[in-house]
C-alpha positions as CSV (number, residue, x, y, z in Angstrom):
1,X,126.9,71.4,75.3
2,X,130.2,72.7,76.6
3,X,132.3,74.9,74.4
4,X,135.2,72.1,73.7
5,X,132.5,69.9,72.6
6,X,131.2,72.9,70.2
7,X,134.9,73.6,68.8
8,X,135.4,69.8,68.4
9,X,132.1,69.7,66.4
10,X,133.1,72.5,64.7
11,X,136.5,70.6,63.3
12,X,134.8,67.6,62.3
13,X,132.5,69.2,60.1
14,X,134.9,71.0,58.6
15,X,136.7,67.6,57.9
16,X,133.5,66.2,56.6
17,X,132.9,69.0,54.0
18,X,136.6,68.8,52.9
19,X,136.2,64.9,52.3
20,X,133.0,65.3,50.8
21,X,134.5,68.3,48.5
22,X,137.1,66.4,47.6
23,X,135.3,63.4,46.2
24,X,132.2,64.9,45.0
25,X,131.6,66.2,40.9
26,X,130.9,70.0,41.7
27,X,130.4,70.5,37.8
28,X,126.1,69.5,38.7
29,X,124.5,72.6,36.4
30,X,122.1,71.9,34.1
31,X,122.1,73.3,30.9
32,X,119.3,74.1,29.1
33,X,119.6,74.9,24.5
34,X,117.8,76.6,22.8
35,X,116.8,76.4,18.7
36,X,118.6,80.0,18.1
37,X,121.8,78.5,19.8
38,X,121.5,80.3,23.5
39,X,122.0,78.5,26.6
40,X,121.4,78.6,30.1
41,X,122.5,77.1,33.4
42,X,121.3,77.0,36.5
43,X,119.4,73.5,37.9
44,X,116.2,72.3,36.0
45,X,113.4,72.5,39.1
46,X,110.4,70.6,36.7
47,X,108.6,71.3,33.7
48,X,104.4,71.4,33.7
49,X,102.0,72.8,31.3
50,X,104.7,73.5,28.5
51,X,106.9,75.7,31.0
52,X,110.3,74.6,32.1
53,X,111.2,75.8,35.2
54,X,115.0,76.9,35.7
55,X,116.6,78.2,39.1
56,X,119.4,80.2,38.7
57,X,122.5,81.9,40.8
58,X,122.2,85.1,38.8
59,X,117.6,85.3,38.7
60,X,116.6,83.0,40.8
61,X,113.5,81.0,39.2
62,X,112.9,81.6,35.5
63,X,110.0,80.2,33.3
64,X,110.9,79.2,30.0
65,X,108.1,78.3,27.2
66,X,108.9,74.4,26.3
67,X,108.4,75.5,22.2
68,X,111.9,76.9,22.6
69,X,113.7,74.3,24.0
70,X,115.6,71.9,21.5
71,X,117.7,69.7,24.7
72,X,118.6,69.6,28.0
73,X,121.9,68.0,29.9
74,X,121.7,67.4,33.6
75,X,124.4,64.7,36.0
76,X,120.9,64.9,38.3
77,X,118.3,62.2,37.4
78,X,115.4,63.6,36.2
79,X,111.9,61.9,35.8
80,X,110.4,62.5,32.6
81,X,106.7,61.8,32.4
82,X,105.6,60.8,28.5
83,X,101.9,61.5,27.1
84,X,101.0,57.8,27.2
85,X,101.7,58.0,30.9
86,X,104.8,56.3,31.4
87,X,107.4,57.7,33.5
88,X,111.7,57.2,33.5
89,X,114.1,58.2,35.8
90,X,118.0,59.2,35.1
91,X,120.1,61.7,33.7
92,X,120.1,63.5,30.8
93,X,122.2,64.7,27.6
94,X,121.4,66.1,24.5
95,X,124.4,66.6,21.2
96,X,123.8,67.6,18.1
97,X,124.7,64.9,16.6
98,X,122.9,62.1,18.6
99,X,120.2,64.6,19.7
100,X,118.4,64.5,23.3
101,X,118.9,61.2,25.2
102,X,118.3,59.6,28.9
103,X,121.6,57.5,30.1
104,X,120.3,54.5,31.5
105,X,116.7,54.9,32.3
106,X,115.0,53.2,35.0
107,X,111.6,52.5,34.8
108,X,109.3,54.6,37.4
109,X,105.4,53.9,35.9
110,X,104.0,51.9,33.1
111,X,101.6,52.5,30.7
112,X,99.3,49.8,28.9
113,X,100.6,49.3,25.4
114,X,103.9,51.0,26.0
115,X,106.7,50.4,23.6
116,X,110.3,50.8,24.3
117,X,112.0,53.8,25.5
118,X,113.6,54.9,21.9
119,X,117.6,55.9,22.3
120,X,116.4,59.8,21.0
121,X,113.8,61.3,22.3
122,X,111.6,63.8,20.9
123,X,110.4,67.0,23.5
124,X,107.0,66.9,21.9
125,X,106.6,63.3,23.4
126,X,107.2,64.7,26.8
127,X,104.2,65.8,29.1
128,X,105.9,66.9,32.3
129,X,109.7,66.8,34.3
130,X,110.0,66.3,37.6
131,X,105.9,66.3,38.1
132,X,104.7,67.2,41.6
133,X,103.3,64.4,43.6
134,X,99.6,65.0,44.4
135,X,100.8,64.5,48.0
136,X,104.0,65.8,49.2
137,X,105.5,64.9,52.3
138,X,109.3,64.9,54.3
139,X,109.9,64.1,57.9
140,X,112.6,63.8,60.2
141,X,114.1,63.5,63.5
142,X,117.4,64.1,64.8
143,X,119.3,63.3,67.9
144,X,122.4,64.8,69.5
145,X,124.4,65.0,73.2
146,X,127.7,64.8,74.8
147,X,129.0,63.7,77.6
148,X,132.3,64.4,79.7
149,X,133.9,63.0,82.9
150,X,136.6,63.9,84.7
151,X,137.4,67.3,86.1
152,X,134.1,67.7,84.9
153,X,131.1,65.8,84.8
154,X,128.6,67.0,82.7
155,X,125.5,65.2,79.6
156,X,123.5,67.4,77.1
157,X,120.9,65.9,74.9
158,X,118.8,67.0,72.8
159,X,116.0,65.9,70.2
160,X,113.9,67.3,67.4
161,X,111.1,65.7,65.2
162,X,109.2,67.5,62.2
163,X,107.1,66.5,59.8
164,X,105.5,68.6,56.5
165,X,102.8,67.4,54.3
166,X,101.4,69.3,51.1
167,X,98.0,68.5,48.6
168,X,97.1,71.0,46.2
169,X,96.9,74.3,48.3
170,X,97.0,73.1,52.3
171,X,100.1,72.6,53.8
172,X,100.3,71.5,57.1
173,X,103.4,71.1,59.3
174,X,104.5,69.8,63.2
175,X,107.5,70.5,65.1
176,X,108.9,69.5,68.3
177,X,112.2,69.9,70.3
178,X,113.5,69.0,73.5
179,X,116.3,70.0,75.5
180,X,118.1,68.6,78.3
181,X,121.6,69.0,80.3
182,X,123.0,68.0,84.0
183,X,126.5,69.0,85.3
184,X,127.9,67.1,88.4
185,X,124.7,65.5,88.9
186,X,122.4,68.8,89.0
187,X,119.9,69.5,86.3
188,X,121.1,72.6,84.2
189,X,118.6,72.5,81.0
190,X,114.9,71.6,80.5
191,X,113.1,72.9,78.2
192,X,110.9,71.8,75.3
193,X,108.6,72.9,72.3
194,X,106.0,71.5,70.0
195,X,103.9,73.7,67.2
196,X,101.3,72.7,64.7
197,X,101.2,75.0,61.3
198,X,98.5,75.7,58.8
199,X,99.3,77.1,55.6
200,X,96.4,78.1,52.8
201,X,97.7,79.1,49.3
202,X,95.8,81.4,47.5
203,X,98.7,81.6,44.7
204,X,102.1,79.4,43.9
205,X,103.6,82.5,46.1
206,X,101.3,83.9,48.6
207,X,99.6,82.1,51.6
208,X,97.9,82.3,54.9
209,X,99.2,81.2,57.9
210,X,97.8,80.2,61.0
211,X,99.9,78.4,63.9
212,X,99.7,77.2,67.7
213,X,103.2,76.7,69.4
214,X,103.5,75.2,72.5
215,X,106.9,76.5,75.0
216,X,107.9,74.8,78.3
217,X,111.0,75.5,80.5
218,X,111.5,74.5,84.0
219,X,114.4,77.1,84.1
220,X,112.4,80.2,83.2
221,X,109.9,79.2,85.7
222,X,107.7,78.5,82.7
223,X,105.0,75.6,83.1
224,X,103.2,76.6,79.8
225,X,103.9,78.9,76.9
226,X,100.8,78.9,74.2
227,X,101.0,81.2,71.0
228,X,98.2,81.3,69.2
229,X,99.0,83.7,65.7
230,X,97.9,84.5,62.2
231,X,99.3,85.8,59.3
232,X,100.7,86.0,55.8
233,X,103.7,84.2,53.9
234,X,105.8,84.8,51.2
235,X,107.1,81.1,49.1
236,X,109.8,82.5,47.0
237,X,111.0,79.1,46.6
238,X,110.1,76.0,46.8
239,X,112.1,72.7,44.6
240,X,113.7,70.0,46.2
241,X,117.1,71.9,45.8
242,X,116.2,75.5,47.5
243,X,113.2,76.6,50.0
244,X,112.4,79.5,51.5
245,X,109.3,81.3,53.0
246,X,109.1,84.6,54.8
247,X,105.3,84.9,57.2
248,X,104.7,87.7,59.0
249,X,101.3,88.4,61.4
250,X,100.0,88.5,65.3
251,X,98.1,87.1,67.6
252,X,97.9,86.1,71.0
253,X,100.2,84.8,73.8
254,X,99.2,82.8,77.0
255,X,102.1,81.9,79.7
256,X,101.3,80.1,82.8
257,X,104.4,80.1,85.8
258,X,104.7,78.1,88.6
259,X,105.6,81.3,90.9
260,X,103.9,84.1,88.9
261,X,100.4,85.1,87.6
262,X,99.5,84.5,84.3
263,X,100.2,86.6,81.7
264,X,98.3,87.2,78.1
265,X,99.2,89.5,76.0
266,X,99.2,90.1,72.0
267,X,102.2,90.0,70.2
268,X,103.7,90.6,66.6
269,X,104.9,87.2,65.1
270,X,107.5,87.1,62.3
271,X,109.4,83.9,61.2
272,X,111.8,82.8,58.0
273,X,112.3,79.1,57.0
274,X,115.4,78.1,54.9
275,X,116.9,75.2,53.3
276,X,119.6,74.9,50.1
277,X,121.6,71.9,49.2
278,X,125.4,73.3,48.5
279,X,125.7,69.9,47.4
280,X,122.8,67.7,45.7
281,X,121.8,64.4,47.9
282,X,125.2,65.5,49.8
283,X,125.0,68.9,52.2
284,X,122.6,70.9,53.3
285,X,122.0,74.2,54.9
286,X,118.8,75.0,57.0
287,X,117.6,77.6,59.1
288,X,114.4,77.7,61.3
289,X,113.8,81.3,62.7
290,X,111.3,82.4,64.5
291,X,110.6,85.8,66.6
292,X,107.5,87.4,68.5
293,X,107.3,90.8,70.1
294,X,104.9,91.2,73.2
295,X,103.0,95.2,72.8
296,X,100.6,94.0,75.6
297,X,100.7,96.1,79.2
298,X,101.7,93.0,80.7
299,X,104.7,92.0,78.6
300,X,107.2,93.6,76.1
301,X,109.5,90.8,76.2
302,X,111.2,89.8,72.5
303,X,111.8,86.2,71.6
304,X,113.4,84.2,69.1
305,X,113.7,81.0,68.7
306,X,116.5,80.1,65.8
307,X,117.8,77.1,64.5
308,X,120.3,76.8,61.9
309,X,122.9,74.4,60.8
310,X,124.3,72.0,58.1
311,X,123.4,68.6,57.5
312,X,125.8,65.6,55.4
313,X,124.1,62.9,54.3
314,X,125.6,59.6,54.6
315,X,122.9,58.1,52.3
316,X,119.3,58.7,51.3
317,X,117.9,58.6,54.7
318,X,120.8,59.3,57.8
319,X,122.7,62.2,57.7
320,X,125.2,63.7,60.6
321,X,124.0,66.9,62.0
322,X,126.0,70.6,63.0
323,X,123.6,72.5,64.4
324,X,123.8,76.1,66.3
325,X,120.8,76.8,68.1
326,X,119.7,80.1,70.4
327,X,116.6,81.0,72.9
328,X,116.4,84.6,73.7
329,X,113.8,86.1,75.8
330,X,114.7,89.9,76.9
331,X,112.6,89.9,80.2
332,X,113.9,86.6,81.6
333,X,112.8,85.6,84.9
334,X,114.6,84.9,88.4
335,X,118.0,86.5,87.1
336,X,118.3,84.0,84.3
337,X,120.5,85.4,81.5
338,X,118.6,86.4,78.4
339,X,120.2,84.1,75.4
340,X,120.4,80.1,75.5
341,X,122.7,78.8,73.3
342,X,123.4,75.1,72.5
343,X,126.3,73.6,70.3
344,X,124.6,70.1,68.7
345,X,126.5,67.2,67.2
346,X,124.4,64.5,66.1
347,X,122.7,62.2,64.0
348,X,119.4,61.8,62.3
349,X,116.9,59.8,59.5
350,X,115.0,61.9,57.0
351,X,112.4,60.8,54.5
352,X,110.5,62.5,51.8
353,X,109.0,62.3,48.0
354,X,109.7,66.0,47.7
C-alpha cells in the first residue's frame, strides 16, 4: 500500500477512536465488596469452583475465595449460572440497601421446575459466572486494498483468515494470509502464508506447542517455505477481555527456490500472541509476532513475521481494520531489500463464544 494511503488510514482511525471516545461510557470497572467493607476493581473474568476471578491494571489476575464476597457491580453483562442449572444474562449491581441484583435479565438456559428469577439474589444460589464453554471457538477473516489512478496507477490487496478452537486441554489453531500488489500494470507483491498450531496444556498456564507453517513468495524466489517446530508456551492470560501467550522452541526449516538448491536447516522459533479490548465490544488491539533464527551451515538468516493493529467494531460481527504489518528476512535473495512492510485498511467479520 502506498504511504498516502497509510497516512490517510492513519487519520481515519484516529477519527474513529475519537467518535467512539466520545460516545462511549469509559467508567466499565467492575467492583467487587467485600463483608469487612474492602473493595476492588478491575473487570470480573468468571467465577468457578467458589473462586472469582478478577483482572486488574495494578496485579493482573487475582483469585478471590467466593465466602468473602457479599456483591458485585458490573455495566458488562454477566452470565450467572444458578445450582438448579439455569443460567441469566445482564448486568449487575449490588446496594446495601436493596442488596445484590441483575438489571433486566435475559434468559440463557432453563431448568425443569425453575421458579422465577427473585429481584435479590443470594451468592450462595450461584454456581458459576461467566462459565467456560466445553468448546470454545473464534474465527475471522479480514479484507483490505487500495487503489489509485492517475499519475500513478497502482492496487494492493490483501486477505487473512484464522480460526481457534479449544476443549478441555487441546487447543488447536489455523492461519492464513495473502498478499498482493501491481503498479502500472507490473506485479510488485506475491506472497502468502498458511500454518496449522497444536497446543497441549499440562496446566491453566503452561503448554506444549507443536506447529507447521507454510511460506510462499514469488519475489524472494521462494516456491516453498515449510517450518516444522516444537516447543513450550507461556498463557498468562486468557478472558475474553485480555490474551496473551509467549512460546518459545526449535525445529526444522525446509525452503525450496525456483533458481537455487534447497536448503534445510534447524532454527530457534520464538513467537508472542496479543489481544486487549481498550474498549469492551468496541476496540481492540492485537498483535501476531512471530520470529525464527536459522543456526544451520546453510542458513543464518533471521525472520519475523509481525502483525499488529487495531480493530473497531461496528457491531457484534464486522469490524474496520488498521493494520501495520512487516516481513523481514536478513539474507534476502536477488538484491531484494530485507524488510516488507504493508499499510492495511480494511474490513472484516469475526465470530466467537469466547
Amino acid at each position: 500500500m502506498s504511504l498516502p494511503m497509510g497516512i490517510c488510514s492513519l487519520r481515519l482511525l484516529v477519527v474513529f477512536l475519537f467518535l467512539h471516545i466520545s460516545v462511549a461510557d469509559t467508567s466499565w470497572a467492575d467492583e467487587v465488596y467485600f463483608f469487612n467493607g474492602d473493595r476492588l476493581s478491575g473487570t470480573i473474568v468468571r467465577m468457578e469452583e467458589d473462586t472469582l476471578i478478577l483482572e486488574t491494571a495494578y496485579s493482573g489476575e487475582i483469585r478471590i475465595n467466593w465466602e468473602r464476597i457479599k456483591g458485585l457491580y458490573s455495566q458488562t453483562p454477566l452470565v450467572i449460572q444458578f445450582y438448579d442449572g439455569s443460567q441469566y444474562k445482564g448486568p449487575v449491581v449490588y446496594t446495601e440497601s436493596e442488596g445484590f441484583q441483575m438489571r433486566d435479565p435475559q434468559k440463557v438456559l432453563a431448568a425443569e421446575n425453575q421458579d422465577v428469577l427473585p429481584k435479590s439474589l443470594e451468592l450462595g444460589t450461584i454456581a458459576a459466572i461467566n462459565p467456560i464453554p466445553w468448546f470454545r471457538y473464534t474465527a475471522d477473516a479480514s479484507l483490505g486494498g487500495n487503489r489509485t489512478t492517475g499519475n500513478s496507477d497502482t492496487q494492493a490487496m490483501n486477505g487473512s483468515l484464522t480460526a481457534t478452537g479449544r476443549m478441555s486441554g487441546h487447543r488447536l489453531s489455523l492461519g492464513g494470509r495473502y498478499n498482493y500488489g501491481e503498479s502500472v500494470g507490473k506485479v510488485t507483491a506475491r506472497n502468502g502464508r498458511g500454518s496449522l498450531t497444536y497446543d497441549y496444556f499440562l496446566t491453566d498456564k503452561i503448554f506444549l506447542n507443536v506447529e507447521e507453517l507454510f511460506e510462499q513468495d514469488s519475489f524472494q524466489d521462494l516456491t516453498l517455505r515449510s517450518s516444522t517446530t516444537a516447543g513450550v508456551g507461556y498463557q498468562f492470560f486468557d478472558s475474553e477481555e485480555h490474551k496473551l501467550d509467549v512460546v518459545g522452541g526449535g525445529g526444522l526449516v525446509h525452503q525450496d527456490f525456483k533458481t537455487r538448491p534447497t536448503i534445510q536447516s534447524p532454527t530457534v522459533l520464538w513467537s508472542v500472541n496479543w489481544a486487549y479490548w481498550l474498549m469492551p465490544k468496541v476496540v481492540n488491539f492485537f498483535l501476531t509476532h512471530q520470529g525464527f533464527k536459522d543456526v544451520g551451515a546453510d542458513s543464518s538468516a533471521l525472520r519475523v513475521n509481525s502483525n499488529q493493529g487495531v480493530r473497531i467494531w461496528l457491531n457484534k460481527h464486522l469490524y474496520m481494520n488498521f493494520e501495520y504489518d512487516i516481513r523481514f528476512n536478513s539474507q534476502p535473495l536477488l538484491g531484494n531489500k530485507k524488510l516488507d512492510e504493508a499499510f492495511i485498511f480494511g474490513v472484516g467479520f469475526g465470530l466467537g463464544n469466547f
